[in-house]
C-alpha positions in Angstrom: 108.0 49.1 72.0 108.8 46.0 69.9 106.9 42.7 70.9 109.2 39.7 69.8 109.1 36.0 70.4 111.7 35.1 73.5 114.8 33.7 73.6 116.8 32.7 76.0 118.9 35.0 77.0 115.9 36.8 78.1 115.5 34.4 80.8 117.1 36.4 83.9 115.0 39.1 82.9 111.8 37.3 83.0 112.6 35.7 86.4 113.3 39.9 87.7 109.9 40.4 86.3 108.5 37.4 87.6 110.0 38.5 91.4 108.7 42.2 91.1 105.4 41.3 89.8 104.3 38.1 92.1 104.0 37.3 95.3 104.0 33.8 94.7 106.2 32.9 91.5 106.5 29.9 89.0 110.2 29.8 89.7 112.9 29.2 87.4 112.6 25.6 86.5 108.7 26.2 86.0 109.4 28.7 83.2 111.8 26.8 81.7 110.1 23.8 80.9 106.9 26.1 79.7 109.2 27.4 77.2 111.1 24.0 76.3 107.7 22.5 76.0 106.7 25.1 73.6 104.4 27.8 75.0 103.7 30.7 73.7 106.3 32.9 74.9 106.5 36.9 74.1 108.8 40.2 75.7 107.8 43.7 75.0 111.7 45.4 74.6 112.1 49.1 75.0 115.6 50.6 73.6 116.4 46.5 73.5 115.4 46.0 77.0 113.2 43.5 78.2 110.2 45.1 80.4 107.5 42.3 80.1 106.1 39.1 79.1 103.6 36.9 78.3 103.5 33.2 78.5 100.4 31.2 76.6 99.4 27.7 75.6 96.5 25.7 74.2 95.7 24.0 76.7 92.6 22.1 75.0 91.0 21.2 71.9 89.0 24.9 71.7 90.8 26.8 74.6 94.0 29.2 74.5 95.5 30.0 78.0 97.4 32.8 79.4 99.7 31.7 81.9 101.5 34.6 82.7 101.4 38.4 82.5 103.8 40.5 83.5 105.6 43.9 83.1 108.3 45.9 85.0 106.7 47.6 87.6 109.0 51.2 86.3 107.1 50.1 82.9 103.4 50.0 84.1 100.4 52.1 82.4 101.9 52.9 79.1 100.4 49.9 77.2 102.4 47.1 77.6 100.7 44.7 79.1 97.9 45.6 76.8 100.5 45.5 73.7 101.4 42.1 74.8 97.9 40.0 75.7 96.4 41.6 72.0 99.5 39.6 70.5 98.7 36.8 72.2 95.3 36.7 71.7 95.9 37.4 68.0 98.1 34.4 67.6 95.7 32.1 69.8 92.8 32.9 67.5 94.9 32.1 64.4 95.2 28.7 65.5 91.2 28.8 65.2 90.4 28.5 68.9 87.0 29.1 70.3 88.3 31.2 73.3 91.0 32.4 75.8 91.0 31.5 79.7 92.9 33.1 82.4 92.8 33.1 86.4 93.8 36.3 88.3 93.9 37.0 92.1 90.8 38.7 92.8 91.8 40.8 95.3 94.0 42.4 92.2 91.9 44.9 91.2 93.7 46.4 88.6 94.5 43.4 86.9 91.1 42.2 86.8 89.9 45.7 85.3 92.6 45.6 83.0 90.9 42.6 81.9 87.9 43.7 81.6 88.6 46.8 79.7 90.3 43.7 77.4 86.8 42.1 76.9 87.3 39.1 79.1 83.9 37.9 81.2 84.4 36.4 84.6 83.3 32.9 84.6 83.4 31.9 88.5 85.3 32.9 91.5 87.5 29.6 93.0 88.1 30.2 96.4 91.6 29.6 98.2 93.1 29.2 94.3 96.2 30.7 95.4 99.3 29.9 98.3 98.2 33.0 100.0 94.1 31.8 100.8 92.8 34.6 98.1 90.2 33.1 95.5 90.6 33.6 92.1 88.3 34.9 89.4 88.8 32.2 85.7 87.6 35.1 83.2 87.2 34.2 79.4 87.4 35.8 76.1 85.0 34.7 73.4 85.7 34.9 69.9 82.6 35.8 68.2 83.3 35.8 64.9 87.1 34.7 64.0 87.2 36.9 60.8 86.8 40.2 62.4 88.0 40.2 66.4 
C-alpha cells in the first residue's frame, strides 16, 4: 500500500468511495472546494489503485480535524484506514497541534471501535447530528507529549 497526497484525477474515485461508504455524502462540489481550499487530502493506492482516503484540516488555533474516512468496501480490514488516519495524525501533530477531533455515527460500531483501538476518547454524544436522526459521538485524540506520540 502506498499512502500519497491526492491529485485530481483521483477525484471520480473518491466520489465511488464516498457512495459505497456513506449513506449521506458530501457530494462532489463539497470535496472539491475542501481540496481547493487546501485540506489535508491523502489515498491509500494498491497496484496504483485508489482504495481510500482521508480528508483533514485545522480547523482552529490548537485543533486538527478529520473530515472524512473512507476505504473501498472490497478493501476493508487489512489496514487501510488505519495506514491512512496514522498519516494524518502524524502530519497534524507536526504542525504542533494540541489535538485531533472527529464525529462518527454512533450507531457505527465498527468505526467507533476502530477509533478507539486508534486512542481517540469520546467527548459527548450530539443527538440528531446526522440527515438520518442518529446522534453522533465528537471523539478526540490528545497529544501528550509531541516528541514521542
Amino acid at each position: 500500500m502506498i499512502i500519497r497526497q491526492f491529485t485530481e484525477r483521483d477525484f471520480k474515485r473518491i466520489y465511488e468511495i464516498e457512495a459505497m461508504s456513506f449513506e449521506n455524502t458530501y457530494g462532489n462540489d463539497i470535496i472539491l472546494k475542501l481540496y481547493k481550499i487546501g485540506s489535508g487530502f491523502l489515498v491509500a493506492e494498491i497496484n496504483d489503485y485508489v482504495v481510500g482516503y482521508i480528508i483533514f484540516w485545522i480547523k482552529q488555533e490548537g485543533e486538527g480535524h478529520i473530515i472524512s474516512l473512507a476505504v473501498d468496501k472490497n478493501y476493508r480490514g487489512i489496514g487501510i484506514g488505519w495506514g491512512l488516519l496514522a498519516k494524518a495524525v502524524k502530519v497534524l501533530k507536526e504542525c504542533d497541534l494540541d489535538y485531533v477531533s472527529l464525529e462518527v455515527d454512533s450507531e457505527n460500531e465498527g468505526a467507533v471501535r476502530f477509533y478507539k483501538k486508534f486512542g481517540f476518547k469520546v467527548d459527548r454524544k450530539v443527538p440528531n447530528y446526522y440527515e438520518n436522526g442518529n446522534p453522533a459521538l465528537i471523539m478526540f485524540y490528545r497529544f501528550k507529549d509531541k516528541t514521542n506520540n
